[in-house]
C-alpha positions as CSV (number, residue, x, y, z in Angstrom):
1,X,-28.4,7.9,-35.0
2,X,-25.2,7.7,-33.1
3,X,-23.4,10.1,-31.3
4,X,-20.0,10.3,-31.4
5,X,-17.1,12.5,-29.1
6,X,-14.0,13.8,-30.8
7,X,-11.9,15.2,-29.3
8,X,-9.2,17.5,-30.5
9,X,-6.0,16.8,-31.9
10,X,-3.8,18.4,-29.0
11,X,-6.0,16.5,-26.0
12,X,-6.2,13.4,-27.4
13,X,-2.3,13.6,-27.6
14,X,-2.4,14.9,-23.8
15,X,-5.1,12.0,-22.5
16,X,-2.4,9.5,-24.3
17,X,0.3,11.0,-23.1
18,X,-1.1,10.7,-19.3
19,X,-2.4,7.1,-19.9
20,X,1.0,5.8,-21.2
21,X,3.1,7.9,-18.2
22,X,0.7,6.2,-15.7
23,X,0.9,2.4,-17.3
24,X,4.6,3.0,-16.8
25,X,4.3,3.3,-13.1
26,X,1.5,0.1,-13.1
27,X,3.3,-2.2,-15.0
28,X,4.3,-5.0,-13.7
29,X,7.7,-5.0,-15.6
30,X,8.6,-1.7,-13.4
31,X,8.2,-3.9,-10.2
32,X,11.6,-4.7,-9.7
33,X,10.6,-8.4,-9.2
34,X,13.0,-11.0,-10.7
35,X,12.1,-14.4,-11.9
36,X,11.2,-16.3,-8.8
37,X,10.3,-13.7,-6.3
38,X,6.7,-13.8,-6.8
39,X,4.6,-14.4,-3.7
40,X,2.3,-17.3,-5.3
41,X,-0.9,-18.8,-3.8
42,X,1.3,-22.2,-3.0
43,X,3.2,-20.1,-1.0
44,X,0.7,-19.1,1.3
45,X,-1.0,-20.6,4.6
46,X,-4.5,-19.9,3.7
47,X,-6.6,-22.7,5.4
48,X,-7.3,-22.4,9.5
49,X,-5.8,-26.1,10.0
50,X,-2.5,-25.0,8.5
51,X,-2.7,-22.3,11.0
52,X,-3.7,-24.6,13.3
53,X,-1.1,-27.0,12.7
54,X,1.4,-24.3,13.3
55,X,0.6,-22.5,16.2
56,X,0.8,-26.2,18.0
57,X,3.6,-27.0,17.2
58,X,6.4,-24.6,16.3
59,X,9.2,-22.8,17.4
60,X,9.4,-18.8,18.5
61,X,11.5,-16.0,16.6
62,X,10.4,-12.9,18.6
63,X,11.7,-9.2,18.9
64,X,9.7,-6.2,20.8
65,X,7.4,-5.8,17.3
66,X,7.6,-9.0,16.0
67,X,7.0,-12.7,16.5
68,X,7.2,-15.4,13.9
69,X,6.4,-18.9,14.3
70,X,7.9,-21.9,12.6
71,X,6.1,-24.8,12.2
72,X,6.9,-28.2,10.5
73,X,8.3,-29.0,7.2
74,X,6.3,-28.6,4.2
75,X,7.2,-30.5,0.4
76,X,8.1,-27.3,-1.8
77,X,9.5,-24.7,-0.2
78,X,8.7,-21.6,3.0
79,X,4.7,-21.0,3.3
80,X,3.6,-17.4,4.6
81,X,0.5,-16.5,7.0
82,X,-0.7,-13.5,9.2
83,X,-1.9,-13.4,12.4
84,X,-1.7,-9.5,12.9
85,X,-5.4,-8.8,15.3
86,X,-7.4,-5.3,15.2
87,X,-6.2,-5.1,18.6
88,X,-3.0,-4.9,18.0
89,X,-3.0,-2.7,14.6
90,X,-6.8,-1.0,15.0
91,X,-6.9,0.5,11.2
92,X,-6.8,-2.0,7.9
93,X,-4.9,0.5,6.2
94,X,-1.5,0.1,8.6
95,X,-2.9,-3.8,9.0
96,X,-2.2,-3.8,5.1
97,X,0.8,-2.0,4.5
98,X,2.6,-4.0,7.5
99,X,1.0,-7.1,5.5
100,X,3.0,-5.7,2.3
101,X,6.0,-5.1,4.2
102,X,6.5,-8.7,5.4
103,X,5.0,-10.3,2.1
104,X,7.6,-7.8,0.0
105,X,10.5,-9.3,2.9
106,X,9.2,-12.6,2.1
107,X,9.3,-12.8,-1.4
108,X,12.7,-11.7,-1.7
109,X,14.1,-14.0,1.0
110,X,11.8,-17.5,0.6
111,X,14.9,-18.8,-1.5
112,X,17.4,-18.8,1.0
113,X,14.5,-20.0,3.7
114,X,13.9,-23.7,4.3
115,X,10.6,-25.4,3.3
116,X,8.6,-24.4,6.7
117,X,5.2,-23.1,7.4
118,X,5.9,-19.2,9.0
119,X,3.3,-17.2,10.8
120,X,3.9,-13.5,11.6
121,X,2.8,-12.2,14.2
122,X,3.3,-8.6,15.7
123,X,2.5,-6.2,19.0
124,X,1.1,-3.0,18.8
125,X,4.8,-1.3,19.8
126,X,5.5,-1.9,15.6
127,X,3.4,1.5,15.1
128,X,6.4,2.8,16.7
129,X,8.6,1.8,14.1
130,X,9.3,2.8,11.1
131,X,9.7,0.7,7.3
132,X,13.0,0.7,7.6
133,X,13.3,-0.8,11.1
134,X,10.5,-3.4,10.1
135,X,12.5,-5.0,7.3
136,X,16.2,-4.5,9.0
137,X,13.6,-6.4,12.2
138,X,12.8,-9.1,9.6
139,X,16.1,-9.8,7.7
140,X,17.4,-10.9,11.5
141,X,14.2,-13.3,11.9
142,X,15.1,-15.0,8.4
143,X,18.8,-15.4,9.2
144,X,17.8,-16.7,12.8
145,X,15.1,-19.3,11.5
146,X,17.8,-20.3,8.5
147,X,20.5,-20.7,11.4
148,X,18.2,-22.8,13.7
149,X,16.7,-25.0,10.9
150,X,20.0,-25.5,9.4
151,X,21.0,-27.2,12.9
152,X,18.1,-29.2,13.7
């Protein structure tokens, strides 16, 4: 024999009511992201050679919190990496959200970017600074590697 729950009237209402408030805040049409702005695996240095490749040869964009490197042209479009050390940023939860910060700055701004391989890296004075400061930090890098690549 099988046992079935019921539950009542009212707290089934309540459960749904609580699922459907939190799907709202989940789903991914809430995001904000427009058609384009997704942060796809193509756009991504994932291999050690392409980080390899980069780190030879490449030019600097640096600030007190923030370094990114620009290496040579790819086919189809601006390719993102890390390099952000446990040294630098001891716990994986700040490593992460600063990792989120530069992919969210990235995604909106690959567009305008040319079709270069970018590395971020970044000192420990960015646990200084706050969100804001990060992505006002990062808007400057993207206009400075648009300006430079534009002229060479």
């Amino acid at each position: 024999m099988v046992s079935v729950r019921v539950c009542k009237p009212a707290a089934a209402e309540v459960l749904l009511r609580r699922v459907a408030r939190k799907a709202e805040r989940v789903s991914p049409h809430n995001v904000g992201a427009c058609v384009g702005e997704s942060f796809p695996r193509r756009s991504r240095l994932t291999r050690a050679f392409e980080f390899q490749q980069v780190f030879k040869n490449n030019f600097r964009c640096a600030d007190s919190c923030i370094t990114i490197l620009v290496g040579r042209k790819t086919g189809d479009g601006p390719r993102l990496g890390f390099a952000v050390a446990r040294k630098q940023i001891p716990t994986a939860v700040k490593r992460n959200q600063l990792k989120r910060l530069f992919r969210e700055s990235f995604r909106k701004t690959q567009h305008r970017l040319p079709a270069r391989d970018l590395v971020i890296m970044v000192r420990r004075e960015i646990l200084l600074t706050g969100p804001e400061k990060i992505l006002a930090s990062l808007d400057q890098h993207w206009n400075s590697i648009i300006k430079k690549c534009e002229n060479s």
